[in-house]
Phi, psi and omega in degrees: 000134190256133199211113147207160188258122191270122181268116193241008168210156179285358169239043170098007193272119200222116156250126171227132201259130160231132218257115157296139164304136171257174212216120161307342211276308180272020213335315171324333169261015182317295179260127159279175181268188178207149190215118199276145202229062170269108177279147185303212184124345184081000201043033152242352142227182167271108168292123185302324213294330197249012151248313208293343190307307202295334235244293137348310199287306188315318183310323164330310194263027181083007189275156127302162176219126179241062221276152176222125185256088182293178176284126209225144118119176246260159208108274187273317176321339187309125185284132044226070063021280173317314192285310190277350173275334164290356163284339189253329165337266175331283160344330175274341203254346202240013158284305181252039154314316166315311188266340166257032153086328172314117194275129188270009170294339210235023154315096177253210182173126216224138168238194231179122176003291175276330178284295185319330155269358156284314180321280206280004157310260232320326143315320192245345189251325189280151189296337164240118173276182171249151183322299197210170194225152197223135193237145198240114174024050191307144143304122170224334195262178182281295175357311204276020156303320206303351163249001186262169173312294180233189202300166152228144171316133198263093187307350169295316183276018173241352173311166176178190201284350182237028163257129203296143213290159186206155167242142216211140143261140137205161196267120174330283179315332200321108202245002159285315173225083200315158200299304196308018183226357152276331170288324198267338159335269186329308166306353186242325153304317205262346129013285192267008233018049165274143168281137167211176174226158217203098189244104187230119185249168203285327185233157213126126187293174155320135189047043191259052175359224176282020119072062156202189190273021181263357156245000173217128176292335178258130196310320182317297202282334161294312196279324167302325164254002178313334185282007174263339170319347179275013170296329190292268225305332207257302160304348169288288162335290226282343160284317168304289173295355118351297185246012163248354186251000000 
């Protein structure tokens, strides 16, 4: 595994790439897929729990992996600000594509609550997109600003005909980011015809990353979210045919 971190603004704006070896063993992977990494924070931090675990899980699956610890906290946070640091993430990954193996046809990009609406800017807003976005109990409506640093844009009203196709999780319960803000996602896409898959499973908490002990010390909470680990596995299929079709 090749790992290291790229500094992509002088204030703290951070890439850190984990690079699978490549293998005579593996020719298929001369070029890999890729998967841009935003963990969640409320846009007043990055959660460790939800980039390197995450970060991990893809490697597992042939992916490259990339997190990116955008600009947070109150002040500073101001949309677009976050956005344009995932734009330029995403430049950094199809600039030096040659040299990390990256095929940029097969770039996706998964966000985390307050990072899931950075996640669905960038699909719906951004000047470079991603193939496809994997969304984690995305922030989508404006309203759920009122816990974040700051305000946001209500990401339902910005789908159109070039917003990148998505797969969305959340937890029924979730009583920090309500369901409802994954339907009207889902709802606008499907609007629009954008392909998506929609996942709401009934029990689970707020922030349950990849829902194993490599993000919760206690058992209770593992076991209590084990029926959600299959999502990484389900997104992965739901990729596949995505970048085979």
């Amino acid at each position: 595994m090749r790992t290291f971190t790229l500094k992509l603004t002088d204030d703290g704006v951070t890439l850190t790439a984990y690079l699978p070896e490549q293998s005579p063993e593996m020719k298929h992977m001369e070029k890999r897929p890729s998967m841009l990494v935003i963990p969640g924070g409320a846009y007043m931090f990055c959660s460790d729990r939800e980039a390197e675990p995450v970060a991990f899980a893809y490697n597992l699956q042939g992916y490259n992996a990339f997190v990116l610890r955008y600009t947070v906290g109150k002040g500073v946070a101001a949309f677009p600000r976050p956005l344009e640091d995932a734009e330029l993430a995403m430049q950094t990954i199809i600039e030096n594509a040659e040299e990390w193996n990256v095929d940029t046809d097969k770039i996706a990009a998964i966000g985390f609550s307050a990072g899931g609406h950075l996640c669905a800017a960038l699909a719906t807003m951004g000047r470079i997109r991603p193939a496809a976005v994997i969304l984690g109990y995305p922030c989508i409506l404006e309203s759920i600003g009122r816990i974040l640093a700051e305000p946001i844009p209500s990401l339902e009203k910005k789908v159109d005909k070039n917003t990148s196709p998505a797969f969305i999780i959340h937890a029924a319960e979730d009583d920090c980011v309500p369901v409802e803000n994954s339907l009207a996602f889902a709802s606008a896409l499907a609007k629009e015809g954008i392909p998506f898959e929609l996942h709401v499973f009934e029990k689970g908490f707020h922030g349950f990353s990849v829902a194993n002990s490599s993000v919760y010390d206690k058992q209770e909470h593992v076991d209590y979210l084990a029926h959600l680990k299959c999502w990484v596995d389900m997104s992965v299929r739901w990729l596949d045919g995505r970048f085979k079709s």
